[in-house]
C-alpha positions as CSV (number, residue, x, y, z in Angstrom):
1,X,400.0,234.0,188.3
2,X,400.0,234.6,184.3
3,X,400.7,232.1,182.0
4,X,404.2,233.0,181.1
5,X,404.5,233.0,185.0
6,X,403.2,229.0,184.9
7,X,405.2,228.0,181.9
8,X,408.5,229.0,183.6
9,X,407.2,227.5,186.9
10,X,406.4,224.3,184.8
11,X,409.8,224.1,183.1
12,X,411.5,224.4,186.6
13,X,409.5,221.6,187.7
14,X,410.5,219.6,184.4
15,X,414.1,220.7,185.6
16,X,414.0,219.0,189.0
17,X,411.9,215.7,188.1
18,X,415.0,215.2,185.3
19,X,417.1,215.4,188.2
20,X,415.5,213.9,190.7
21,X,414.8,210.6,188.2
22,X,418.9,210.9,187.1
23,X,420.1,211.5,190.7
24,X,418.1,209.0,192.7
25,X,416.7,206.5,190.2
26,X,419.0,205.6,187.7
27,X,418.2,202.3,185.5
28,X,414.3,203.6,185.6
29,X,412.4,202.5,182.6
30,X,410.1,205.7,182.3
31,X,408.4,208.4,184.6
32,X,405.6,210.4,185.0
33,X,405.7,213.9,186.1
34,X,402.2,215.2,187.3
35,X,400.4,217.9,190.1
36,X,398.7,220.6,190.0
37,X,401.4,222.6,188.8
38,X,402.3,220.7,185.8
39,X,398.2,221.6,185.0
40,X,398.6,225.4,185.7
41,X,396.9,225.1,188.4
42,X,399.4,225.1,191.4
43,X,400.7,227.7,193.5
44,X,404.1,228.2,195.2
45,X,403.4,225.3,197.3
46,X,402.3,222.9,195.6
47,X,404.5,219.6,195.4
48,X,405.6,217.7,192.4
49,X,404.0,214.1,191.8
50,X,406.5,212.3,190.5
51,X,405.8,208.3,189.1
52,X,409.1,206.3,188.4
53,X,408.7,202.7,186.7
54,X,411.7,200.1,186.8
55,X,411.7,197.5,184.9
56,X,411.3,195.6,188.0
57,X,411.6,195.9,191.7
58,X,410.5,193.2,194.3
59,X,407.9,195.7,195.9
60,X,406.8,199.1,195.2
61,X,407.0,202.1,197.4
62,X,406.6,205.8,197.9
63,X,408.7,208.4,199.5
64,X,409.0,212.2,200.0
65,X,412.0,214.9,199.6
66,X,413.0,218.1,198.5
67,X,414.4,219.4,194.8
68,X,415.2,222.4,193.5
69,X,412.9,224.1,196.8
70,X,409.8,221.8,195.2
71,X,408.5,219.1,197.8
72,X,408.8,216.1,195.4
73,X,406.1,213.1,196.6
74,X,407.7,210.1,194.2
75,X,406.0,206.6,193.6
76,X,408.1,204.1,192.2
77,X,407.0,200.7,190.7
78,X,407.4,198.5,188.3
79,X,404.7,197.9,185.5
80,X,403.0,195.0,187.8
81,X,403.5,196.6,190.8
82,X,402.0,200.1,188.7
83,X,399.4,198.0,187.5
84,X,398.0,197.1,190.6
85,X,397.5,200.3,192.1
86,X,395.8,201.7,188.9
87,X,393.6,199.0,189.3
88,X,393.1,199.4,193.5
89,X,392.3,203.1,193.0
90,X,389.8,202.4,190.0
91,X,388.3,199.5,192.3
92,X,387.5,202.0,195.1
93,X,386.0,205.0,193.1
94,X,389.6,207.6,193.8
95,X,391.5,207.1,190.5
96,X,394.5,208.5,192.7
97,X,397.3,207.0,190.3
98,X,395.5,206.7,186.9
99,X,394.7,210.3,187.4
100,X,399.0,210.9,188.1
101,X,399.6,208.4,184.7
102,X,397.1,210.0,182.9
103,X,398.0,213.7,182.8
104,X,401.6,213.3,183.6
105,X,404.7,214.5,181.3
106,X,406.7,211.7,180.1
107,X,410.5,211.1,180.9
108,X,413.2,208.7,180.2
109,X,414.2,206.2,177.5
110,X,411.2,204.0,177.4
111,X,408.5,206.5,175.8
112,X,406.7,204.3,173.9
113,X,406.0,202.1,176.6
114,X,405.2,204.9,179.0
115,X,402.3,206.1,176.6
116,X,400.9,202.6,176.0
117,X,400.5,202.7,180.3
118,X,399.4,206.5,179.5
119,X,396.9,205.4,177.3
120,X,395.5,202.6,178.9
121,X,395.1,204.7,182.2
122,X,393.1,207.6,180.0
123,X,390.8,204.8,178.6
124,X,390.1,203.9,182.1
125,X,389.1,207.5,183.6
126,X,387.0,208.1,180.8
127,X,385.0,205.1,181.2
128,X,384.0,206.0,184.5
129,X,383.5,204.2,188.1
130,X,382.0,201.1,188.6
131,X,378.0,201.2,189.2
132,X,377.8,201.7,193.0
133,X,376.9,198.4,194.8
134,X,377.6,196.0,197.2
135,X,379.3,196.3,201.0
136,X,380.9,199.2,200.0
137,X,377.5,201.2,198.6
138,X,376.1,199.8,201.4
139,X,378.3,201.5,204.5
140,X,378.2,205.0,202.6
141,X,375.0,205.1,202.8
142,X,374.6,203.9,206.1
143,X,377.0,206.6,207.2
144,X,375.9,209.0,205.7
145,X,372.0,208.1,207.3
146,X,374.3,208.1,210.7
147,X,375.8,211.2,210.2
148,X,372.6,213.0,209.0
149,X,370.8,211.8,211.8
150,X,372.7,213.6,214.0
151,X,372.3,217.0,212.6
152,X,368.5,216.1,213.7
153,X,369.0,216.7,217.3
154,X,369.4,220.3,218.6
155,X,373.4,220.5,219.3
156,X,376.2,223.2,220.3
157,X,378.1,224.5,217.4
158,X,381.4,223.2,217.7
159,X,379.4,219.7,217.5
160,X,377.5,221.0,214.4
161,X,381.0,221.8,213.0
162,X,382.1,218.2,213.8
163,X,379.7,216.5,212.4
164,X,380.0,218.5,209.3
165,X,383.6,217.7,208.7
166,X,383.4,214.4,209.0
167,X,379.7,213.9,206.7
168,X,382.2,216.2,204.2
169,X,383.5,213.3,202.1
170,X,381.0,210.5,203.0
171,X,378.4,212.9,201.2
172,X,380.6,214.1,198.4
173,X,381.4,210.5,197.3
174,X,378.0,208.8,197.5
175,X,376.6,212.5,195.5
176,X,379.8,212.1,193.1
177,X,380.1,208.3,192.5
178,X,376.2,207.9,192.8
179,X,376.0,209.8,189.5
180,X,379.1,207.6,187.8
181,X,381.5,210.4,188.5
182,X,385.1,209.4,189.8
183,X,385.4,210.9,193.1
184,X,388.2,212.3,194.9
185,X,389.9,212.9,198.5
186,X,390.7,216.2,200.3
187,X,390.7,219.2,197.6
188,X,389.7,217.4,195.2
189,X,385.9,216.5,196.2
190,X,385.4,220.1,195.8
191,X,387.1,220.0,192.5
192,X,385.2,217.3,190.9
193,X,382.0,218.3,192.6
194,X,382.4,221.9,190.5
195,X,383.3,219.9,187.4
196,X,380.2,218.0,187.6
197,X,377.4,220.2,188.5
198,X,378.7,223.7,189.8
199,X,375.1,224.9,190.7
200,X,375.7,221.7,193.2
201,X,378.5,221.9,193.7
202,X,377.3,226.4,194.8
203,X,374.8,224.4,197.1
204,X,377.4,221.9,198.5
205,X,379.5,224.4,199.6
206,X,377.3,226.6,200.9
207,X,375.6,224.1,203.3
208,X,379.3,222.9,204.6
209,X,380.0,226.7,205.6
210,X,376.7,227.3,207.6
211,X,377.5,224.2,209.1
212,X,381.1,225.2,210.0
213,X,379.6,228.0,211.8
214,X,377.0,225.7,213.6
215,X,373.9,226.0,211.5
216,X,373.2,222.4,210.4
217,X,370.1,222.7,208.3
218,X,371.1,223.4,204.8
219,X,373.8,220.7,204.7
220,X,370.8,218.0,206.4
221,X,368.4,219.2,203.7
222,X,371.0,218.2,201.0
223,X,372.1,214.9,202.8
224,X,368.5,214.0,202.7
225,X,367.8,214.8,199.4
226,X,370.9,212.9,198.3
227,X,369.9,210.0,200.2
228,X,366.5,210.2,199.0
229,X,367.9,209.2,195.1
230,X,369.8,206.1,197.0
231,X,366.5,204.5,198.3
232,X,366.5,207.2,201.5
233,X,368.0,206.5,205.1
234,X,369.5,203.6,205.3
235,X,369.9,202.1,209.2
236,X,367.7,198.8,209.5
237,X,369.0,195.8,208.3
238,X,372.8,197.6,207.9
239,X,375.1,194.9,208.7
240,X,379.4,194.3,208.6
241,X,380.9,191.2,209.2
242,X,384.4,191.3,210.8
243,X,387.6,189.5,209.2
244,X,387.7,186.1,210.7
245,X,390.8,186.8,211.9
246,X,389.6,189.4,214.1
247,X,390.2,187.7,217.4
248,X,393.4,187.4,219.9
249,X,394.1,184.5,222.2
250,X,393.8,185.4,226.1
């Protein structure tokens, strides 16, 4: 797709948000339209992320439709409710919404107030993740130590492949957020891994395809070594205490 091909595409998006935000949410504050396709980087399907703020709204939620042809995947809050998913997202290392704030195009009456939120959501990406630690540091290392172990063992392909896919984002956060990167889910580890260190990122992908084909090696050479900057395997003295309220009356 050229870039004349992606402006148009963009402005038909920018269309059906304006629609979508006069059609189903009336009396919303501001919005933010965001996705790949809004970046350049979409293709013809590729949804729209759409972000409507209400003054206020006694819960938030999200829902899913159709506009214009575009799957539309809206989030609608209030500046509290928006506030506290920003926040959630930034607490557990996948700035999900920030990143939808951030880079989205602005609608509706209340624009200053929109790029105050805007702003404040920028500051936040660019500062970075919290320093690993904690529970949390713990159990991704521990399962990535699991999952690497076993690779060890000699195993059928299809389990190799198993493996594989579920080490996939264990090992892309605790490599991504171990270096103060954000990380991210689905598509986007891959993304952010390239963004960070592409000869990696080369490596990363590499090891994940052998291992898709049963050929486990590469990607346990890489766990390893990943491991190896995080103290090394992590097993003994790995421990996760259950909610109290974990228990049901017979």
């Amino acid at each position: 797709m050229d870039d004349i091909a992606k402006q148009i595409l963009a402005e038909r998006v920018l269309a059906a948000a304006r629609r979508s935000v006069a059609c189903r949410y009336a009396g919303a504050a501001f919005a933010y339209v965001s996705g790949s396709i809004m970046r350049g980087e979409g293709t013809e399907f590729s949804d729209i992320d759409l972000v409507i703020v209400f003054p206020a709204l006694e819960r938030a939620w999200r829902e899913s439709f159709t506009e214009d042809e575009f799957p539309v995947e809206a989030f609608v809050h209030d500046p509290q409710t928006l506030a506290h998913y920003i926040h959630q997202d930034a607490e557990s290392g996948y700035p999900i919404m920030g990143n939808m704030v951030a880079t989205g195009s602005i609608l509706g009456p209340e624009f200053e107030r929109a790029r105050a939120i805007q702003e404040k959501a920028a500051g936040m990406l660019a500062a970075g993740p919290k320093p690993l630690a904690g529970p949390a540091y713990d159990a991704l290392r521990y399962h990535v130590t699991d999952l690497a172990d076993d690779l060890r063992g000699k195993r059928p392909p299809e389990e190799v492949a198993a493996i594989a896919a579920h080490l996939y984002q264990k090992l892309a956060d605790l490599i991504l957020l171990g270096h103060g990167q954000w990380a991210g889910r689905g598509k986007w580890a891959p993304r952010l891994l390239r963004a960070f260190d592409p000869q990696l990122a080369s490596e990363f992908d590499t090891a994940f395809r052998l291992a898709a084909q049963g050929d486990g090696a590469r990607l346990l050479d890489l766990a390893d070594r990943t491991l190896a900057l995080h103290g090394g395997r992590y097993f003994d003295g790995y421990r996760q205490d259950a909610p109290l309220a974990a228990r049901r009356l017979e």
